[in-house]
N, C-alpha and C positions, 0 to 999 in steps of 0.2 A: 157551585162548590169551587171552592181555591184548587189550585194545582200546582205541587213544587214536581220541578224540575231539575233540583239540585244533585240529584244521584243519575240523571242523564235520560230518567225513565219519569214518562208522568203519572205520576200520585196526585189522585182526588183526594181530598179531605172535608169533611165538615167540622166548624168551629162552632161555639157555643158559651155562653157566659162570659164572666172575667171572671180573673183574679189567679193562681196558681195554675200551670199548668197538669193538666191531668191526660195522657195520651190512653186511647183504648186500640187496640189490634184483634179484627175479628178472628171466627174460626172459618175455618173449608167447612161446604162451599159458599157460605155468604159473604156479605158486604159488611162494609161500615154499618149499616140501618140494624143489624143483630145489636146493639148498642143502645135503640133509640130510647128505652126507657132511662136508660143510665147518661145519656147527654139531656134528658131533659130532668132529672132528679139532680146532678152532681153542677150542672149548671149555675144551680142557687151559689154554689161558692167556688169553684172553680172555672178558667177555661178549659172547656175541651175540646180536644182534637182529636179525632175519629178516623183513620184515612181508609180509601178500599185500598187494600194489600194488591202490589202487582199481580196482574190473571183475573182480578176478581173487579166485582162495581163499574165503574166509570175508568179506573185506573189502566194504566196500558197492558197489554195482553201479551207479553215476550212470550216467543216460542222458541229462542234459542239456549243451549244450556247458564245456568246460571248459581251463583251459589247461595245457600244460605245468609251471610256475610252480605250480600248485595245485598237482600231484603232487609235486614237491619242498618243498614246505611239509606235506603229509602225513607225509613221512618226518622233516625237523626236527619234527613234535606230537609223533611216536612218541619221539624221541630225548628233547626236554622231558618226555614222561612220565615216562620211566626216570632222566631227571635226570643222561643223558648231554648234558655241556656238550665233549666233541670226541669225535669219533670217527676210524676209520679206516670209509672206503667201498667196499665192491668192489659192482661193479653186472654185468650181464651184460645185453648188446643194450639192450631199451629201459630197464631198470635201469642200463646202461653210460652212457649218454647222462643220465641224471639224477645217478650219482655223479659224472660232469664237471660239471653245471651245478652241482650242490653246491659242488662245491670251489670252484666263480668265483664264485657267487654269496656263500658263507658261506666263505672260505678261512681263518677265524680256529677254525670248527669243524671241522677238518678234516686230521687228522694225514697221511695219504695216501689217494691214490685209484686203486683198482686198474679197468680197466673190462677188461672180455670182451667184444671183438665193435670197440668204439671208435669207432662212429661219432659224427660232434659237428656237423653241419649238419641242412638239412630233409631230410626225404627224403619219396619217395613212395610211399604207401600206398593208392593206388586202388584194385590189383586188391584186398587184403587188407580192405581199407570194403567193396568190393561183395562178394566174398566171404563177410563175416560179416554181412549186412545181407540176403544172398540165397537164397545157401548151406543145404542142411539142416546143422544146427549139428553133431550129434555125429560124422558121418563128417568136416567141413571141420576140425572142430578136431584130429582124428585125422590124419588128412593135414599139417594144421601142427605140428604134435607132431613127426611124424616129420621134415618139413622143419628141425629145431631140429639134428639132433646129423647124424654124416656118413651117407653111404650104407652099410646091413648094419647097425648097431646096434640097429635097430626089431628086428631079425628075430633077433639074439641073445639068449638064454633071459633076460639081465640087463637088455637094453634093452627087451624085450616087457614084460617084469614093469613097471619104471619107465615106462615109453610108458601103460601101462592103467592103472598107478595114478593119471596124470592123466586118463585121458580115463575113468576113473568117477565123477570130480567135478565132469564136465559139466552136472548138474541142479543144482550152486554158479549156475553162470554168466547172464547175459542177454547175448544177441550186441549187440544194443544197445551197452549198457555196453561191448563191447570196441570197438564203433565208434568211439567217442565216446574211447578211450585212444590208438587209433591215428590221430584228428585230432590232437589235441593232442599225440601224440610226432611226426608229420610236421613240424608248424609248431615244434617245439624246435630253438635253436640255442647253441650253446655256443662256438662261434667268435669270437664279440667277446670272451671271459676267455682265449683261451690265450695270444696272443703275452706275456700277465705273469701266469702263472699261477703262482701261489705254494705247493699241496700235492703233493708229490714225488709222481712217476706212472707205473703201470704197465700196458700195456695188452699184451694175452693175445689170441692167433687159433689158434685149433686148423687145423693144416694145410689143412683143410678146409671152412674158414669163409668162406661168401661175403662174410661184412663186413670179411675180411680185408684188403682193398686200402684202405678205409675207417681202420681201424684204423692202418695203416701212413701214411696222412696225417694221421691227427692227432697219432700222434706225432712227425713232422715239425714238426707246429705248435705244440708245448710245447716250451718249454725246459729239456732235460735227461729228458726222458720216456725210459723204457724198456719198449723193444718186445720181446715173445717170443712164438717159435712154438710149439706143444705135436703135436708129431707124431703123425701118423695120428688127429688128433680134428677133430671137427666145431665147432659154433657151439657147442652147450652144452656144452664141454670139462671142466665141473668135475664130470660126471657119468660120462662118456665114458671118464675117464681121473684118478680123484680124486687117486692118490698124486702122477703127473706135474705135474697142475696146483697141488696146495698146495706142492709143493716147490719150483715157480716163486716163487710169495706168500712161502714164507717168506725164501726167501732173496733176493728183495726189502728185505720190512720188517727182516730181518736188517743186509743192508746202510745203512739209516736207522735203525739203534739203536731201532725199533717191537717187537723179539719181545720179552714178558716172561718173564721166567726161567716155565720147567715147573712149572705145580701138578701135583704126585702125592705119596702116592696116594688122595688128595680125589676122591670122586664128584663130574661138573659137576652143577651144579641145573638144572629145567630146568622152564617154566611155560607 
């Protein structure tokens, strides 16, 4: 995996395909690989770049306080590395929350913004601080694993598989470092860019997503946002239910003239 360095801290990333740049930003507590069906689906027409979020994956492990604001400047290093000057963003829960600040923050880089989950205020993360601060780390992160997608998928042969391929990359991690991510996603607010928010937007709740009620007020609070349900799926719906939820995205970006015509039958590259 590549690694920028431009924000001072190292970000893994993984690339995939050409042509448009398409960034994805996982959810707590996974990696980039929460992605993998959608870097090898979005592939055919896009580049994508996937990076593990500071704390998490491959990427470095700060334990010291840090803001919101620096995580989203992580992901614009990554994007300057590759010498993406716009992209399209989909984020998911606290990836969700940083592809909104993106687009208010930098909406000149920023072709559309998809978020899963949608929340755009503070929130509170107390029990989840003492939790990872107290906690024995490999069963807590197990247990949050499974709090990520709806009830039953842990326990189905394809959600066990993907459940344990995260939680054996528990010796990546310091609970620390996820402390110190979830100060600074509690205190992120993205609410002062929506009433003129400028990158067309879609935000995604699987039937079963407690950030659903969340998600459904912020798109209240964009102008022209578009809101969908993805049935019978939980919070990490692009796992849960890949074909449902990319056919949501594309026919989205479809709708905003974003899909580039099909590369085949070119293998995507991939690094």
């Amino acid at each position: 995996m590549p690694i920028s360095r431009a924000n001072g801290v190292d970000i893994h990333y993984g690339v995939a395909g050409e042509g448009p740049a398409l960034v994805l930003l996982h959810a707590i507590p996974f990696d980039h690989s929460l992605w993998l069906y959608q870097m090898a689906r979005f592939s055919t027409w896009f580049r994508v770049i996937a990076p593990d979020l500071r704390g998490f994956g491959r990427s470095a492990k700060v334990t010291e306080p840090f803001a919101f604001e620096d995580m989203c400047a992580d992901v614009l290093g990554v994007m300057d590395d590759e010498g993406a000057g716009s992209a399209i963003v989909m984020g998911c829960s606290i990836g969700s929350k940083l592809a909104l600040m993106l687009g208010g923050m930098a909406p000149d880089r920023f072709r559309a913004v998809i978020q899963v989950g949608g929340n755009s205020g503070p929130q509170d993360f107390h029990r989840r601080i003492e939790g990872y601060g107290a906690e024995p780390f490999s069963p807590y992160r197990a247990a949050h694993l499974r709090h990520g997608v709806r009830e039953g998928f842990g326990d189905t042969r394809l959600g066990a598989h993907l459940l344990a391929m995260f939680s054996e990359r528990d010796p990546w991690h310091d609970p620390r470092a996820i402390v110190e991510v979830f100060k600074a996603l509690a205190a992120g607010d993205a609410r002062p860019y929506l009433s003129a928010y400028r990158p067309p937007t879609l935000i995604i709740n699987g039937e079963f997503d407690g950030a659903r009620p969340r998600g459904e007020e912020t798109a209240r609070l964009i102008p022209g946002a578009v809101h969908k349900v993805l049935p019978g799926a939980g919070h990490a719906c692009m796992i849960e239910d890949p074909a449902g939820f990319d056919a949501l995205v594309i026919a989205f970006l479809e709708s905003h003239g974003l899909m580039p015509e099909r590369r085949e039958p070119a293998m995507p590259t991939a690094r």
